[in-house]
N, C-alpha and C positions, 0 to 999 in steps of 0.2 A: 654288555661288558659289566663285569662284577666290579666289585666298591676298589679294591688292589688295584684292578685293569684299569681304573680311571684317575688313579694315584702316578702311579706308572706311568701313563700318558699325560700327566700334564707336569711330570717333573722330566717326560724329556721335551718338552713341548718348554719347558722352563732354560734348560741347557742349550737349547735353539737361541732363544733369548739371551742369555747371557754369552753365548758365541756372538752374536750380532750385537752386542754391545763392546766385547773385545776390538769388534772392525772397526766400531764408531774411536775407540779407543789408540789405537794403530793410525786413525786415518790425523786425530791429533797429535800425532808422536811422527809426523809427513812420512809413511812410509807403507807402500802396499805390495803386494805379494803379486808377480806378473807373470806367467810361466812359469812356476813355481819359485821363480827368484823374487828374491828381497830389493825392493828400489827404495834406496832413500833420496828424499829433496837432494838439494846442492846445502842449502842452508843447514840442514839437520847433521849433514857430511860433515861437514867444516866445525861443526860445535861439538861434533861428537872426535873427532882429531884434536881440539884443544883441552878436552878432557880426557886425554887417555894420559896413566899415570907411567911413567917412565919406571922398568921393570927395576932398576938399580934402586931407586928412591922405595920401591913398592917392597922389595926385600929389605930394605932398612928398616922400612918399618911395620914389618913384621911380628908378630909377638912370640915370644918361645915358647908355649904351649902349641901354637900353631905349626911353628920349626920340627917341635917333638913328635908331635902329633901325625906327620904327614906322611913319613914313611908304611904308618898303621893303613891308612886311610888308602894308601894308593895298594897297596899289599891285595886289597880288595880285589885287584884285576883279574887276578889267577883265577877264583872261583866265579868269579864275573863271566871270563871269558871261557871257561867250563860249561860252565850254565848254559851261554849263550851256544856252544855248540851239541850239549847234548839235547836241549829243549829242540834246537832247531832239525836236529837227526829226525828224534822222537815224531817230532812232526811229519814230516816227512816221510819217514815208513810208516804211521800207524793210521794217520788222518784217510789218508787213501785210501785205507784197507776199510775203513770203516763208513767210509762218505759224511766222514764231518769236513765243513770246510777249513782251508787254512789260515793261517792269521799274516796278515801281511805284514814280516819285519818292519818295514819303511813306516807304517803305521805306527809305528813307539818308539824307532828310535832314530831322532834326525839331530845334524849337526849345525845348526842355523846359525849359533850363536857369536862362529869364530868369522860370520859377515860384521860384527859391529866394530868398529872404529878404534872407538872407546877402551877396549881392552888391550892388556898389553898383552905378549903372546905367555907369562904362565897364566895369566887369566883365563885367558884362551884357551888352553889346555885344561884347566880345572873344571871352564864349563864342557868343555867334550866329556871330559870324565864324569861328571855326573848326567849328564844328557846321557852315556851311554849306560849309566848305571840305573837310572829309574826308567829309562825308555824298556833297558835290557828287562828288568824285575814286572814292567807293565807286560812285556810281551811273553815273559813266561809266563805273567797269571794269566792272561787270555788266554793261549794255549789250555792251562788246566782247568781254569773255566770249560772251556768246550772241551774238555776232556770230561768235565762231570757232569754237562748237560748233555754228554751221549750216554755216559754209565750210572750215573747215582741223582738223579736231577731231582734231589728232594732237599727241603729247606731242612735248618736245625729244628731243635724245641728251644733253644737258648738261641737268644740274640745277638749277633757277630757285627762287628764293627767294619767296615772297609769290604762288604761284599759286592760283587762284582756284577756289569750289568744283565746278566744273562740269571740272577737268584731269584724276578720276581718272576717268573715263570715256570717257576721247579715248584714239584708237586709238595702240596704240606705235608709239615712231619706229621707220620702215622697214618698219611693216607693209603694203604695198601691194595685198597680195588684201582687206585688211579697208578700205583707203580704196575703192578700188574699190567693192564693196558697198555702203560707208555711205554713196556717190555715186550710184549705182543705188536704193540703198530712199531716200531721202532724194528724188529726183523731182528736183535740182539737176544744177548745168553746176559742174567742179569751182570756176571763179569766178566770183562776181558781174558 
């Protein structure tokens, strides 16, 4: 394994880690995940119903930048829900054709959070809406992720911020004997 290939493995060897201290973290907060349901204590129920903020009082005190602001904010749905049906087409006729695997929706985008107590129901509603909004945005860039590690699986020469986990594996930039082969064993035309 090259010097990258053991970078790689111990930052997801690291992510291991800090998922196993999330649990440690949940298991202080009394609530564990059981068949995929959410159980909270008796205890943690009860203090989390004495803190939820009664929607009337939560709109009073509101801020008018926030009043103004929301209609922008929710407007977002339209292309949201665009996206999420052409990405998932896309998927669906092309992934096949090509034998790239697929990306499991459920994977990025879950509604967990309208279990908590605590919230009043626009809370509730604002957390779905972003739950569906970065879950939505996660699952289209997976998708083109593996869309570019079946068609263009080469890094930049410039360094990009927020690249995705399927980058350290794409061949260097200006490597062109290794594009070449990964176009050859791959059975593709270099584009779609």
């Amino acid at each position: 394994m090259d010097k990258a290939g053991e970078i790689v493995a111990r930052i997801r060897a690291l992510e291991e880690e800090l998922e196993q201290e999330f649990e440690r973290r949940r298991e202080k907060l009394r609530f564990r995940i059981k068949d995929r349901r959410i159980e909270f204590e008796r205890e943690a129920q009860a203090q989390h119903r004495a803190l939820k903020q009664k929607l009337s009082s939560y709109l009073a005190g509101a801020r008018l930048s926030v009043v103004l602001t929301a209609p922008v904010i929710y407007s977002i749905i339209v292309p949201f829900v665009l996206l999420d049906l052409f990405v998932s087409v896309y998927q669906a006729v092309c992934f096949p054709a090509y034998g790239i695997e697929k990306v499991r929706r459920s994977d990025f985008i879950t509604f967990d959070r309208r279990h908590l107590s605590y919230l009043n129901g626009l809370e509730k509603l604002n957390c779905m809406y972003c739950a569906y909004g970065n879950g939505l945005l996660g699952y289209a860039a997976e998708i083109a992720a593996r869309t570019e590690k079946r068609w263009c699986p080469i890094k930049h020469a410039k360094r990009m911020a927020g690249v995705h986990r399927h980058y350290a594996d794409f061949l260097e930039y200006g490597d062109a004997v290794g594009y070449r082969a990964h176009q050859s064993s791959s059975g593709g035309t270099p584009n779609p």
